[in-house]
C-alpha positions as CSV (number, residue, x, y, z in Angstrom):
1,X,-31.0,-4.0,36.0
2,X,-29.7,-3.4,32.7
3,X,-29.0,-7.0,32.1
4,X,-31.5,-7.4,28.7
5,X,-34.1,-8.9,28.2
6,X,-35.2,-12.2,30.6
7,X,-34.6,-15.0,27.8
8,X,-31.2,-12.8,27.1
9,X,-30.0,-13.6,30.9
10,X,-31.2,-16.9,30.7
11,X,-29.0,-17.5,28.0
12,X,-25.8,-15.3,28.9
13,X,-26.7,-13.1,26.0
14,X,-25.8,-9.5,26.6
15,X,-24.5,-6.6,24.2
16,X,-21.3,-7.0,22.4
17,X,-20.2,-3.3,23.0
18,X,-18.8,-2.6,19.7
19,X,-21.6,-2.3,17.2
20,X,-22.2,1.3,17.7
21,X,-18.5,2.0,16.9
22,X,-19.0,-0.2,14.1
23,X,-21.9,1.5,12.9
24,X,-20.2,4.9,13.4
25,X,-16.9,3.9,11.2
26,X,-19.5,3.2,8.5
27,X,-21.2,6.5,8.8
28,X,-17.6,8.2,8.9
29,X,-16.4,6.7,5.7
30,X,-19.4,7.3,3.8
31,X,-19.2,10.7,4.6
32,X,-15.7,11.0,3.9
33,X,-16.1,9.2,0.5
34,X,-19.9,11.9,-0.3
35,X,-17.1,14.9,0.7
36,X,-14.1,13.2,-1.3
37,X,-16.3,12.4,-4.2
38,X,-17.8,16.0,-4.3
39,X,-14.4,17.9,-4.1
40,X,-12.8,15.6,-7.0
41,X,-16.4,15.8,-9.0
42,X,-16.0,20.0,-8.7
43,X,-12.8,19.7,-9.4
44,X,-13.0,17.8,-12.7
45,X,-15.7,20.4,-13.7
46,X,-13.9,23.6,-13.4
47,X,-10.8,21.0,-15.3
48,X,-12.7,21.9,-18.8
49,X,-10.7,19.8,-20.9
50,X,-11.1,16.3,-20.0
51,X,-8.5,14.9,-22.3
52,X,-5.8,12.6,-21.3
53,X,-2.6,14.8,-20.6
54,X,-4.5,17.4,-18.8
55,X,-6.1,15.0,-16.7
56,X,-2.8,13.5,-16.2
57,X,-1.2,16.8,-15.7
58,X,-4.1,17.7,-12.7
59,X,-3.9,14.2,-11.3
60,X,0.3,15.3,-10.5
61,X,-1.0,17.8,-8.5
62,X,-0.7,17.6,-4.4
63,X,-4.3,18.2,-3.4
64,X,-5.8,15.6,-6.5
65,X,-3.8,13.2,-5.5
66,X,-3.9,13.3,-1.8
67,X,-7.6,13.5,-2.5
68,X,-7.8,10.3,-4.7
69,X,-5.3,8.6,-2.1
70,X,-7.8,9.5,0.6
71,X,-10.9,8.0,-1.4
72,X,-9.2,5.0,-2.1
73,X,-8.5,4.4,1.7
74,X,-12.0,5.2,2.5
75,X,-13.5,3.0,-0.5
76,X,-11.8,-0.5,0.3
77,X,-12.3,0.5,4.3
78,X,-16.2,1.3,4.1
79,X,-16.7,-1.8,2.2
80,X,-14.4,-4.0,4.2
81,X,-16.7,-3.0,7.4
82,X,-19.8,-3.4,5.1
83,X,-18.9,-7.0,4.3
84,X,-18.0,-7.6,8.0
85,X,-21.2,-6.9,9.1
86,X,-23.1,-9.3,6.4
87,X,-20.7,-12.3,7.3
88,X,-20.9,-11.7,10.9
89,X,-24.8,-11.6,10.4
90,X,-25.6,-14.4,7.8
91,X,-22.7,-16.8,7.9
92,X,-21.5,-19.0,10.9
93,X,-18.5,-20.9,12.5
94,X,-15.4,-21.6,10.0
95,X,-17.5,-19.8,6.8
96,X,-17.6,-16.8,8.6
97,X,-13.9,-16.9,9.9
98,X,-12.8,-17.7,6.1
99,X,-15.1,-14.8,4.3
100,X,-13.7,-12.3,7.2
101,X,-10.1,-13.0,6.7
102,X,-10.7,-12.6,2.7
103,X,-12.3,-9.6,3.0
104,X,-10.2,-8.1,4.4
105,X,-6.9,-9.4,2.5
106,X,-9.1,-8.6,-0.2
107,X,-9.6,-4.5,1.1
108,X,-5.8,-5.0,1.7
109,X,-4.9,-5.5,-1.9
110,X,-7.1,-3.0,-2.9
111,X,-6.3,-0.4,-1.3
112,X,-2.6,-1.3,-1.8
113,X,-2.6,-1.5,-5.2
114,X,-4.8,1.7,-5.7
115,X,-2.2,3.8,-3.7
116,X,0.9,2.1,-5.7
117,X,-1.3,2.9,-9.3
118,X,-1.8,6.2,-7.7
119,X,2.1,6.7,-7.1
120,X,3.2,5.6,-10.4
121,X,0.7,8.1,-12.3
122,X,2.7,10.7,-10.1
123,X,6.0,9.5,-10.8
124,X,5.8,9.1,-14.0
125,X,4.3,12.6,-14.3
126,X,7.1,14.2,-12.2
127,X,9.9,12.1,-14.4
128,X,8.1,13.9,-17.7
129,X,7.8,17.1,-16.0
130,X,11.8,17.3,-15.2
131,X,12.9,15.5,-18.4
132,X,11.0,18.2,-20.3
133,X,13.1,20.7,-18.4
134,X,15.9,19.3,-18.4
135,X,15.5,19.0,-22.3
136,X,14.8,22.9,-22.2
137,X,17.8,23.5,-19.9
138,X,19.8,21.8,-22.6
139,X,18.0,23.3,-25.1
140,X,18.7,27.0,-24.0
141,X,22.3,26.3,-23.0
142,X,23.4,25.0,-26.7
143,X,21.8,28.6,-28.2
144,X,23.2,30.4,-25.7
145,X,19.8,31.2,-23.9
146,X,18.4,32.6,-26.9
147,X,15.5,29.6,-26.8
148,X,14.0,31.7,-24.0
């Protein structure tokens, strides 16, 4: 037993075996992006001032950023196995081969250039952060640490 349905064994159709994995990644992302989205909405919030440099300023931070690289990740991933499951579903033969392999060049790309976006916000904030002490250091040492 176990075998389906009659007109399944008749055929040779069976399960695939890997839908409910699928279906699980897909719940797993969402909740990772409801949690990810929640801490950075709270976050924001309790931020105040919403201008540019402070936003900046937060976004250096370790936990922001991990937590914006994280959602990023999740984002292109959930929608990647979203857009899986419609091809694999609703398109057939070489279609469905071709609209796979761009979406998920396509989640790639995202993803990739999200994280390098996300790297160069960072840097750049670090390279202000230490050129403004540096200036400081200078600053101090030419008036003999009276700037202080």
């Amino acid at each position: 037993m176990g075998e389906g349905t009659a007109l399944g064994r008749v055929r040779g159709l069976g399960s695939a075996h890997h839908g409910s994995h699928h279906w699980l990644l897909q719940r797993f992302t969402a909740a990772g992006n409801l949690l990810t989205v929640g801490y950075l909405a709270f976050s924001l919030l309790l931020l105040g001032d919403f201008s540019y440099d402070s936003v900046r300023v937060w976004l250096a931070q370790p936990l922001p950023t991990l937590a914006i690289a994280l959602l990023v990740v999740s984002v292109f991933w959930h929608a990647k196995l979203g857009m899986q499951v419609l091809f694999e579903d609703y398109l057939h033969g070489a279609v469905r081969f071709a609209a796979i392999l761009l979406v998920n060049l396509a989640a790639f790309a995202g993803t990739a250039a999200g994280l390098l976006f996300l790297a160069q916000i960072m840097m750049t904030s670090v390279g202000e952060r230490t050129a403004t002490q540096a200036a400081q250091n200078a600053f101090a040492g030419m008036t003999g640490g009276a700037g202080q």
